[in-house]
TIKOL-262227 format. One record per residue (C-alpha): residue number from 1; x negated, y, z negated. Coordinates in steps of 0.02 Angstrom, whole numbers, m for minus. Each point is the difference from the previous one (the first is absolute). Example, Ala and Ser with C-alpha at 12.3 -4.5 7.8 and 13.67 -1.06 7.14 Angstrom:
n->1; east->m615; north->m225; up->m390 $
n->2; east->m69; north->172; up->33 $
***
This chain:
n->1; east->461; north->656; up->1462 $
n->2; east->163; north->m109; up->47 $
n->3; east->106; north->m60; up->m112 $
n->4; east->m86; north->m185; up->m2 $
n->5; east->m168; north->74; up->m44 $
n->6; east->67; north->107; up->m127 $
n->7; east->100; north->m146; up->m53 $
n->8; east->m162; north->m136; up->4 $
n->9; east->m115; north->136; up->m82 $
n->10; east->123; north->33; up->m123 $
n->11; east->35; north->m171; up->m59 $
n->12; east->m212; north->m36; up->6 $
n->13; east->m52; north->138; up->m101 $
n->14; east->159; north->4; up->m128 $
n->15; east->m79; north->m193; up->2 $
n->16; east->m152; north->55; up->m48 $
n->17; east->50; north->112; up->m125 $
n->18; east->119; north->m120; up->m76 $
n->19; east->m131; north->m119; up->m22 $
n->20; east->m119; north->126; up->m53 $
n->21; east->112; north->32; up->m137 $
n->22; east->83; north->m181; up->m38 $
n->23; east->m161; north->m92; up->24 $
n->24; east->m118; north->115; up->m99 $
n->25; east->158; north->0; up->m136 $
n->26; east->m22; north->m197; up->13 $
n->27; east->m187; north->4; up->m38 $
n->28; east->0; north->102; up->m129 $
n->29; east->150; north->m102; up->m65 $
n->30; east->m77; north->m137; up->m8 $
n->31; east->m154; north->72; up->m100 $
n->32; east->110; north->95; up->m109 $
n->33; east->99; north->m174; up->m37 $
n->34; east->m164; north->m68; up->m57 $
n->35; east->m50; north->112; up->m89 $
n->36; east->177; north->27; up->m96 $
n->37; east->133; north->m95; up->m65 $
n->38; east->177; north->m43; up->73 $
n->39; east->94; north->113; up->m149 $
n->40; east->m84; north->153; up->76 $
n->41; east->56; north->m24; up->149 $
n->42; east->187; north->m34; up->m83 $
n->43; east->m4; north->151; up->m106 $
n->44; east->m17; north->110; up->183 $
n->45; east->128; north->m110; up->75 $
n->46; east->138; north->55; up->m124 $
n->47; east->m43; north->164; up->53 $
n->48; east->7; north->m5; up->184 $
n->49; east->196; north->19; up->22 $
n->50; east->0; north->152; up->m85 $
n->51; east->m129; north->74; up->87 $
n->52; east->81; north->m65; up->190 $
n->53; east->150; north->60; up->m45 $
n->54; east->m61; north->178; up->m51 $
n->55; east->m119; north->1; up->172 $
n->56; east->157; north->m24; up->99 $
n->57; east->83; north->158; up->m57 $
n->58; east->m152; north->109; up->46 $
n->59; east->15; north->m79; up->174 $
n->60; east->192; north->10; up->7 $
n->61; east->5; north->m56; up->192 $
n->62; east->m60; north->160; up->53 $
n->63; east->m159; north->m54; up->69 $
n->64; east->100; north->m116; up->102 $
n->65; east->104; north->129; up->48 $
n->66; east->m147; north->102; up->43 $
n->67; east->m77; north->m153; up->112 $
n->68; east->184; north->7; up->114 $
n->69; east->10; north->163; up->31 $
n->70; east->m71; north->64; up->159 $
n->71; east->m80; north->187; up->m25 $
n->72; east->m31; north->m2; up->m205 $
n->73; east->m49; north->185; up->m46 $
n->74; east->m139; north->91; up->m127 $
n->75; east->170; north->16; up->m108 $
n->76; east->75; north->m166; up->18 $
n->77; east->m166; north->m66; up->m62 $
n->78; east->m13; north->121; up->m144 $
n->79; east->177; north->m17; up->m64 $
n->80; east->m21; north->m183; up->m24 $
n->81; east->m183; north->28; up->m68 $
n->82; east->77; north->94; up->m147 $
n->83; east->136; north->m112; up->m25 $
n->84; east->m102; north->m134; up->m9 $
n->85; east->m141; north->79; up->m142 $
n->86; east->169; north->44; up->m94 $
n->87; east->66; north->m164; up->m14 $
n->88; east->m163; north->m61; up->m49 $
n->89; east->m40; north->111; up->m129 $
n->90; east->197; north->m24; up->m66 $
n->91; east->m26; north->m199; up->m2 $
n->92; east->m178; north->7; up->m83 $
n->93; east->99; north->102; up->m150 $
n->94; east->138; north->m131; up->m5 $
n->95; east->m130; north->m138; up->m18 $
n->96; east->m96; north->81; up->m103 $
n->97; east->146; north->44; up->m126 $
n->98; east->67; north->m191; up->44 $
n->99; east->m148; north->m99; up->m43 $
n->100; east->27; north->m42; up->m173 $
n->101; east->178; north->m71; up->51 $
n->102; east->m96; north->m88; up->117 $
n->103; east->m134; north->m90; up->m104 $
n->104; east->161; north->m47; up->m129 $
n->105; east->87; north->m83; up->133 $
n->106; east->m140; north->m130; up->43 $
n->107; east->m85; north->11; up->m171 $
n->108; east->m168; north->73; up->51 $
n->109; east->m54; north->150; up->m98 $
n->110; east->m157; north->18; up->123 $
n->111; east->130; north->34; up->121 $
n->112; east->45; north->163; up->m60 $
n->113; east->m169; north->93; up->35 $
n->114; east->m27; north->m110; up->169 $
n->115; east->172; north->55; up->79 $
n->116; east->m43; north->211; up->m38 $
n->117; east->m177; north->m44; up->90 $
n->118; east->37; north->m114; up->111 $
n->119; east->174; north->141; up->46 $
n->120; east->m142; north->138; up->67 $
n->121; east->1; north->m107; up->165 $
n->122; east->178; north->82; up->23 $
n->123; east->m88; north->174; up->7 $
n->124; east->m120; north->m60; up->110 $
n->125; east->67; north->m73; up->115 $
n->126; east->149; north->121; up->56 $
n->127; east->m143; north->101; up->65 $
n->128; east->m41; north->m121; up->150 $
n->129; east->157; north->m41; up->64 $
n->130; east->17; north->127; up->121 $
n->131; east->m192; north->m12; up->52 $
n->132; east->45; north->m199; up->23 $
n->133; east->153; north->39; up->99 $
n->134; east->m67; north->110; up->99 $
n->135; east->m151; north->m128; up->61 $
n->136; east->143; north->m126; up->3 $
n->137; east->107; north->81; up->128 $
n->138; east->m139; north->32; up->113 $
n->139; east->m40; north->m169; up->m3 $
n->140; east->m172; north->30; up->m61 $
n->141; east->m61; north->m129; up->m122 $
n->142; east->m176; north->16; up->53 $
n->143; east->m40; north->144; up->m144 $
n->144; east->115; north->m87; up->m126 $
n->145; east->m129; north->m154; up->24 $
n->146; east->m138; north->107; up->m47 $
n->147; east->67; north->67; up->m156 $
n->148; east->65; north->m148; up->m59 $
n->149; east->m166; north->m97; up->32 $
n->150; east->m87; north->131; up->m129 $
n->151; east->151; north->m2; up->m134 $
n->152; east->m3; north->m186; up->0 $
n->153; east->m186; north->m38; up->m21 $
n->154; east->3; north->171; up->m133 $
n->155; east->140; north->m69; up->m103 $
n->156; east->m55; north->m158; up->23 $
n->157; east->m182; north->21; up->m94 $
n->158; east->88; north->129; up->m120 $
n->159; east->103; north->m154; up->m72 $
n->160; east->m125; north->m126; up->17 $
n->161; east->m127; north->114; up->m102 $
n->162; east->124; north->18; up->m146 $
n->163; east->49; north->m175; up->m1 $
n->164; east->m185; north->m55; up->m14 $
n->165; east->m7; north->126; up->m136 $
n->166; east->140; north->m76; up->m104 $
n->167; east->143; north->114; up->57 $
n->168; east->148; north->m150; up->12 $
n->169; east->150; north->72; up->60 $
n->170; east->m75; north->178; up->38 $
n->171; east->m89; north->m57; up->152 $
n->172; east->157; north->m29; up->78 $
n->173; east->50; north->176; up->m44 $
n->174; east->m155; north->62; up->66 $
n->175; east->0; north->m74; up->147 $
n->176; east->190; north->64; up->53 $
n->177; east->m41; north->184; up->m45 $
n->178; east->m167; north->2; up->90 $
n->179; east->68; north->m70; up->138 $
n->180; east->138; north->144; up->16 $
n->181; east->m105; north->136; up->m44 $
n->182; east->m102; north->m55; up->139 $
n->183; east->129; north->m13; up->121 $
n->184; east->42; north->182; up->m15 $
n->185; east->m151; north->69; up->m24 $
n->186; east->m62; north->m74; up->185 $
n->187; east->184; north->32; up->82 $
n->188; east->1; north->191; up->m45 $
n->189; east->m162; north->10; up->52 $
n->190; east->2; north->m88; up->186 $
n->191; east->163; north->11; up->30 $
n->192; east->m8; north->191; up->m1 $
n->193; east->185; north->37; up->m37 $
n->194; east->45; north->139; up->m133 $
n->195; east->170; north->42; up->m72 $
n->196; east->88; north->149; up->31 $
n->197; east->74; north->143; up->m119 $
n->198; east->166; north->m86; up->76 $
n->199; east->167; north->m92; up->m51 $
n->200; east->143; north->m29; up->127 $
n->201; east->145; north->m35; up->m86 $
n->202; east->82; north->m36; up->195 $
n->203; east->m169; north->m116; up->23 $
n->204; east->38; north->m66; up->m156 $
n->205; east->200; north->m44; up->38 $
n->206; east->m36; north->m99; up->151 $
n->207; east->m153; north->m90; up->m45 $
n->208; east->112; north->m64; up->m179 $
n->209; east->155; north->m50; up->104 $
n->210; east->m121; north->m142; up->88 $
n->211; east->m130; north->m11; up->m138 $
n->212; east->112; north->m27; up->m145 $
n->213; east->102; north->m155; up->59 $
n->214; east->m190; north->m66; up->24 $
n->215; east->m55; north->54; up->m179 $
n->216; east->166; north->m96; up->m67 $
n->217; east->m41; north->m138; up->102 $
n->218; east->m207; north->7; up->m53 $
n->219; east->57; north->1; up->m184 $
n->220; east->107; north->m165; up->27 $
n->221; east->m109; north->m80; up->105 $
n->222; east->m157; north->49; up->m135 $
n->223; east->89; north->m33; up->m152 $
n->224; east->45; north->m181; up->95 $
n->225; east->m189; north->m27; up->45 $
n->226; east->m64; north->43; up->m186 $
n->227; east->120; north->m72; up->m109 $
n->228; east->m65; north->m163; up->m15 $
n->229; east->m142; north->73; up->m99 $
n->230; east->115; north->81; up->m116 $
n->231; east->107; north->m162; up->m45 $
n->232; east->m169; north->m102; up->m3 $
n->233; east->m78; north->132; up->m140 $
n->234; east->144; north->8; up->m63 $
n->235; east->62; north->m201; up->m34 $
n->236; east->m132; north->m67; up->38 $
n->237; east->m201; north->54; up->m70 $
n->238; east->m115; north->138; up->67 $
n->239; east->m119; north->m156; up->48 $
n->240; east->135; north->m78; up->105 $
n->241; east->12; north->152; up->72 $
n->242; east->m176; north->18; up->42 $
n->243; east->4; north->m173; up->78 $
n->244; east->161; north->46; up->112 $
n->245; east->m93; north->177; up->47 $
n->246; east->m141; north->m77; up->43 $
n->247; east->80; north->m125; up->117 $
n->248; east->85; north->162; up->80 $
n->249; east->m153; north->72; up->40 $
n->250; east->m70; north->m142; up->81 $
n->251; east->171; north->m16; up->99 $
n->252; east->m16; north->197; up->45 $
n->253; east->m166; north->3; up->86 $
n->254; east->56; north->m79; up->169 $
n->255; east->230; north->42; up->m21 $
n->256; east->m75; north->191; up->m78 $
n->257; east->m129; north->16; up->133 $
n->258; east->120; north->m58; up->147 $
n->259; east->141; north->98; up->m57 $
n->260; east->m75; north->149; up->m34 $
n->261; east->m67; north->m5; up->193 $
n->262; east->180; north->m31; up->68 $
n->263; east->89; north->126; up->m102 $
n->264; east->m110; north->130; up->25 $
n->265; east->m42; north->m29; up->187 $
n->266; east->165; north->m53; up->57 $
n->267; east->114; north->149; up->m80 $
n->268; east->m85; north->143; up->93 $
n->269; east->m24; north->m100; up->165 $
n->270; east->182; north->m75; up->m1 $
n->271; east->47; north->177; up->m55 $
n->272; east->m107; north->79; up->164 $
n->273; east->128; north->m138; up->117 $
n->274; east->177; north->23; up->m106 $
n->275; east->75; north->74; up->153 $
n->276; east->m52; north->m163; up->122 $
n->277; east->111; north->m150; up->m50 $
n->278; east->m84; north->m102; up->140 $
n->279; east->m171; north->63; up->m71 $
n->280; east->29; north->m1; up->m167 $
n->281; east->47; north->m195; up->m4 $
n->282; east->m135; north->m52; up->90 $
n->283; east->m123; north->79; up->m108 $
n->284; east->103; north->m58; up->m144 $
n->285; east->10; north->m190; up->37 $
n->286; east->m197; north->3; up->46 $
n->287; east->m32; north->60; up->m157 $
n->288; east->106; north->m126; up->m88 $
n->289; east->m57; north->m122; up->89 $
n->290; east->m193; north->29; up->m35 $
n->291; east->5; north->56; up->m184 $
n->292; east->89; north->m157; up->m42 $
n->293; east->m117; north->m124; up->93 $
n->294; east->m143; north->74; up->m96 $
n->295; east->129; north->22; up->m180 $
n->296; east->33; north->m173; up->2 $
n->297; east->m183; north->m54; up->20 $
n->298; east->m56; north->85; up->m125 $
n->299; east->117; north->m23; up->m126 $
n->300; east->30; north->m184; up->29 $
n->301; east->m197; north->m19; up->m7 $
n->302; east->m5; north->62; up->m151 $
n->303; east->117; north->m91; up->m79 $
n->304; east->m92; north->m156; up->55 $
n->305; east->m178; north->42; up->m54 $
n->306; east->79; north->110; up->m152 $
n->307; east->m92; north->m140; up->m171 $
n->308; east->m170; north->15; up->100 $
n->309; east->10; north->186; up->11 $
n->310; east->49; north->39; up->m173 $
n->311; east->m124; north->m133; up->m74 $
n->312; east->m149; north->67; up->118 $
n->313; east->57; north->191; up->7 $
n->314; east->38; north->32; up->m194 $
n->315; east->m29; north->m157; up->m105 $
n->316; east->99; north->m119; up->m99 $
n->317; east->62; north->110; up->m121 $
n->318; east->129; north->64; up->134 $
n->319; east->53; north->m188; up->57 $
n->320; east->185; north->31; up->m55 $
n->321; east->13; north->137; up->132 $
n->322; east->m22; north->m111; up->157 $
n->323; east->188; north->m89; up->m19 $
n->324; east->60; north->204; up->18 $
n->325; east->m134; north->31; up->144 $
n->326; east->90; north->m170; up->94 $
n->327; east->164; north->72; up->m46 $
n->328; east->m39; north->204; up->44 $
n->329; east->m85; north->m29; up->163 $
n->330; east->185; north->m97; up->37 $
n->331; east->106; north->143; up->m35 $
n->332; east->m92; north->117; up->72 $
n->333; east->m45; north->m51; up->162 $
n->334; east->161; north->59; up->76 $
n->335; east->m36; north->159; up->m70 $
n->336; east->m66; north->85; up->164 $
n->337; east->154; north->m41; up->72 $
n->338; east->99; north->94; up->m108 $
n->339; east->m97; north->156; up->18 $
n->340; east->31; north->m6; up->187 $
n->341; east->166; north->m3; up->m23 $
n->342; east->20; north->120; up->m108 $
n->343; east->m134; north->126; up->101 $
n->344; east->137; north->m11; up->156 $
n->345; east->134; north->62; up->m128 $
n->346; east->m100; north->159; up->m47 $
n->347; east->m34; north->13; up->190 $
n->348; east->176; north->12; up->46 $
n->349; east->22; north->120; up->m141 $
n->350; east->108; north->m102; up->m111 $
n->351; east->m53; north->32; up->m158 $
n->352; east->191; north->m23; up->m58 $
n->353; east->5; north->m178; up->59 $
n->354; east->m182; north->m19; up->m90 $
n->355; east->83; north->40; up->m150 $
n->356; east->148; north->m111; up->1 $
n->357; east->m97; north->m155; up->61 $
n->358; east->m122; north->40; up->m138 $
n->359; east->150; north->6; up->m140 $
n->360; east->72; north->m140; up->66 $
n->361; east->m150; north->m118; up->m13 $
n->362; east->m49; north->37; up->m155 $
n->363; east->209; north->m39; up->m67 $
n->364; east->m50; north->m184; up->70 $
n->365; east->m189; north->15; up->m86 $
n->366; east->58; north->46; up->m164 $
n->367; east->83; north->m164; up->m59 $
n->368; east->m124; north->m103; up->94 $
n->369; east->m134; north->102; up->m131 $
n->370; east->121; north->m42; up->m156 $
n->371; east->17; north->m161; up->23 $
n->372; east->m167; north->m60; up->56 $
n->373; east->m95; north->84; up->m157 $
n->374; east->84; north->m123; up->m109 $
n->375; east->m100; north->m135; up->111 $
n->376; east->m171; north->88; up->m20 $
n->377; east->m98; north->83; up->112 $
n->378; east->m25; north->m139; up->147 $
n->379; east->186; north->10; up->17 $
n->380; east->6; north->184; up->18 $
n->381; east->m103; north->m30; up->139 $
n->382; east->96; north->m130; up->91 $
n->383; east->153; north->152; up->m34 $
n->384; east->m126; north->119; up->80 $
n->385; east->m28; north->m120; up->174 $
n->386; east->219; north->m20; up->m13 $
n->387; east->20; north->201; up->m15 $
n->388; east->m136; north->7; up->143 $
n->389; east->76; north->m85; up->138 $
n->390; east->171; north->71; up->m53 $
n->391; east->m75; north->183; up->22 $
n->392; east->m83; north->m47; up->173 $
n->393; east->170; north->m41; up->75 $
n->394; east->70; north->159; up->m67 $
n->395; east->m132; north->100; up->56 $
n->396; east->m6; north->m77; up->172 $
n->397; east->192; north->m13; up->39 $
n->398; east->17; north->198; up->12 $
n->399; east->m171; north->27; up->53 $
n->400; east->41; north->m134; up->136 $
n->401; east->167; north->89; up->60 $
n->402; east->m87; north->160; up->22 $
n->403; east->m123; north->m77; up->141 $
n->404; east->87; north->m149; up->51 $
n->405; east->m134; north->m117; up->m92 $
n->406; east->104; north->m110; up->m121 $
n->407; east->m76; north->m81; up->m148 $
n->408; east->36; north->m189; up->72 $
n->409; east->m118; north->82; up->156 $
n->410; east->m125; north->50; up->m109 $
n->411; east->3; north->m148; up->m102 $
n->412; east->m21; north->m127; up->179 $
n->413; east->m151; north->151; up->47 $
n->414; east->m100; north->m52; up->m156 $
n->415; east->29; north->m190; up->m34 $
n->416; east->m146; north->m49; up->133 $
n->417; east->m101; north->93; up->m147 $
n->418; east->72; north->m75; up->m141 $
n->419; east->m7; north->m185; up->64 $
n->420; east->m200; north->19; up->60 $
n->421; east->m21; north->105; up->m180 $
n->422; east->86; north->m148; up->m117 $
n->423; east->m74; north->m126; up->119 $
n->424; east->m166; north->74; up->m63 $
n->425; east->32; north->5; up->m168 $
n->426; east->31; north->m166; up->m20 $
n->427; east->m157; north->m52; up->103 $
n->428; east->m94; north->118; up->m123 $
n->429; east->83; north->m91; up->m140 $
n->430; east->m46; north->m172; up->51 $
n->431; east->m180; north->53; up->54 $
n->432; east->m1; north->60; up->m203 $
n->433; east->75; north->m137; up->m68 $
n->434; east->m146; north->m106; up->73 $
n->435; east->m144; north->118; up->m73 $
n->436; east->m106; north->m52; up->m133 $
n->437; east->m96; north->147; up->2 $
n->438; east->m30; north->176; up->m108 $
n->439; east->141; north->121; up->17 $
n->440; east->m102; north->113; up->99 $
n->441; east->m54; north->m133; up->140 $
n->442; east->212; north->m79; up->5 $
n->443; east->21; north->195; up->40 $
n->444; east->m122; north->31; up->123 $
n->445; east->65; north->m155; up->96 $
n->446; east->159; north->19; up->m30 $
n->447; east->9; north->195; up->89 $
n->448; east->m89; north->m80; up->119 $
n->449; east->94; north->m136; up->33 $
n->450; east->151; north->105; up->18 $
n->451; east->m73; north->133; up->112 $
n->452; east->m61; north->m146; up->154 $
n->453; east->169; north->m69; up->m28 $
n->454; east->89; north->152; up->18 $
n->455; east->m92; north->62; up->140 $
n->456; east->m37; north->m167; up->89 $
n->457; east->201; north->m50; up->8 $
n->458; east->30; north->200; up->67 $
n->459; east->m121; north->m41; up->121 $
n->460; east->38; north->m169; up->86 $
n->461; east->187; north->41; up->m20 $
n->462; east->2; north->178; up->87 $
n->463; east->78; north->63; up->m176 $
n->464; east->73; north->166; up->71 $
n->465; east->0; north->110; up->m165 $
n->466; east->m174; north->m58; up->m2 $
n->467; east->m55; north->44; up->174 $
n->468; east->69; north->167; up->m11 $
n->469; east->m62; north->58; up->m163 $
n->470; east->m195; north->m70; up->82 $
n->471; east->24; north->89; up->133 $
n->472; east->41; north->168; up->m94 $
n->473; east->m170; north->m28; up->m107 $
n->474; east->m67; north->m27; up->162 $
n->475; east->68; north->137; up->55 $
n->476; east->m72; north->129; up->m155 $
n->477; east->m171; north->m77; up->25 $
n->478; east->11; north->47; up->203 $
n->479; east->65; north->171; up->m59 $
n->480; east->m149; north->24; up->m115 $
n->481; east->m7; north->195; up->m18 $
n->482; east->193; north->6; up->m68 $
n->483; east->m50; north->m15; up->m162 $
n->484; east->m151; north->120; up->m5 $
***
């Protein structure tokens, strides 16, 4: 298979699994948000940093490490297998022994007992990395697809059951465990792989020079991403919270779903080119160039039909969480971008420069953060969109030098895709404005709308971005057999 197939398959079937996982995630969501109340979903909020932060130590950048390097061997893969369970089972005990500091510091008592169950994930989940990475790097998403299609519809009815069966908060809990013990169960059995009796302390040396510049860098870049729902639980309420996390989730479905394609697809194929300067920006601009046409449709979109889909998805009751959904879907629709960027660092093998640019962006976030939380929490959004657009030309300007692709290059690549994406938005909010109609119907028409508008100015305009990411659907539907 050539590197476009492998490329196109790739990006369909991590696609598919993405939105296996996002989309069944949203479903059940939206259930589970009916069936609870916004505090629950607060109370696991004011958790989450803890536990992000903990799962990027049992990572530590060696699975990205493992994903660059050409010929990995049986004790390459075992050395960071053990690492990894280590880590876990060392972070699990520091949780464990941590969560009554924990609960004090947001005053929650039910904290303490949800943080030492909730922590078991940590245990878990360090034993699929390597069977993950390993799928990863041979670009084969086709199997992950088909074990996260059963995890998601198990967890799923798990947490549904127990919220129907007056469970609150526990659902939740319920439905992240399940989902993880799934996970593994299904890798180590189809993925085949088995650890060795082996630890390479040589292995071990060179994979932690790249790996640990990248586990720095993870820890600031998680601890950035999470720690809005700390100073929310914290200043603010665990209902607020639960409104904000709520709005995130709606947010994550398309920017989650999109990024999780491009940073998993791109890595190991711009990895497979690093040598090929010529090659390399070709296929990186292409790629830029079509994630953000579709990144910038969705998330505009969504901002614009954001009251209608709260109201018809998950009621009234979470009406104060569509201002953050307008807001979210804003910041993070740049986010692809970023992870592009970033990708061609790794691929050059720069994990040092990773690092620094990650250290300095977060010395610029951090005052932003302070100040804005004296404003409430729409301003530490508006903070979030500055610290954004600051990161992207960060990112870009040394992931521009290293190919020749600058960031005011990029930027002139994907304004076509901004302009036709706001000038939808807009059209989607007038059409709205003009609806007297149910929440579900202004919906309806308003996706609608939006989707002729979108593809009828592509059309009569010859929109290139367009044209070319047609033609690769086209393309995958000719092929046929690639992804059977």
């Amino acid at each position: 298979m050539s590197l476009k197939q492998k490329t196109v398959s790739g990006m369909m079937w991590s696609f598919v699994e993405n939105l296996a996982n996002q989309g069944t995630n949203f479903i059940i969501g939206i259930v589970l948000a009916r069936l609870l109340v916004p505090r629950d979903f607060g109370l696991i909020g004011m958790i989450t940093i803890f536990i992000a932060i903990s799962q990027s130590f049992i990572d530590s950048g060696f699975s990205q490490a493992l994903i660059r390097k050409k010929d990995c061997s049986q004790a390459d893969y075992s050395t960071v297998f053990y690492f990894n369970l280590l880590v876990g089972i060392v972070f699990y005990l520091l949780l464990f022994f941590s969560a009554g500091a924990i609960s004090i510091f947001f005053k929650e008592p039910q904290l303490k007992l949800l943080v030492r169950v909730l922590g078991i994930n940590l245990i878990i989940s360090s034993l699929t990395i390597i069977q993950i990475t390993q799928l990863t790097k041979r670009i084969d998403f086709k199997l992950q697809t088909r074990i996260t299609v059963i995890f998601s519809i198990g967890s799923g009815v798990i947490s549904i059951w127990m919220a129907l069966n007056g469970f609150g908060v526990w659902s939740l809990v319920a439905k992240s465990l399940s989902q993880y013990a799934l996970q593994t169960f299904f890798l180590w059995i189809w993925n085949g792989w088995r650890p060795s009796w082996l630890f390479d302390k040589k292995s071990f040396k060179e994979m932690f020079a790249f790996g640990a510049k990248l586990l720095i860098s993870g820890l600031i870049d998680t601890t950035f991403k999470n720690i809005y729902y700390l100073v929310i639980g914290k200043y603010f309420s665990a209902v607020e919270l639960g409104y904000y996390t709520r709005a995130n989730q709606f947010q994550s479905l398309p920017s989650q779903n999109l990024t999780g394609i491009i940073q998993r697809v791109s890595y190991p194929v711009l990895a497979s080119i690093q040598d090929d300067k010529i090659k390399l920006k070709s296929a990186f601009k292409k790629l830029t160039k079509s994630t953000m046409l579709v990144s910038f449709v969705l998330m505009i979109g969504m901002s614009a039909v954001a009251k209608p889909l709260v109201l018809t998805l998950i009621g009234e009751k979470w009406l104060p969480s569509v201002i953050y959904l307008k807001m979210l879907c804003i910041v993070y629709m740049l986010y692809p971008l970023h992870v592009l960027n970033l990708n061609m660092l790794k691929v050059q093998g720069r994990s040092d420069l990773f690092l620094r640019l990650e250290i300095l962006k977060n010395m610029i976030a951090i005052p932003i953060i302070i100040i804005s939380v004296f404003f409430g929490i729409k301003a530490m959004i508006l903070g979030l969109l500055i610290i954004t657009i600051i990161s992207y030309f960060i990112n870009s300007y040394w992931s521009g030098r290293m190919i020749d692709y600058s960031s005011i290059a990029q930027l002139k690549d994907i304004l076509p895709s901004f302009v036709l994406s706001v000038g939808c938005g807009i059209f989607v909010l007038i059409i709205g404005s003009f609806l007297n109609i149910s929440p579900v119907l202004t919906l309806i028409v308003q996706v609608l709308v939006g989707a002729v508008f979108v593809i009828g100015i592509s059309e009569v305009l010859k929109f290139k971005d367009y044209l070319d990411l047609k033609r690769i659907v086209k393309e995958k539907m000719k092929w046929g057999t690639v992804l059977s």
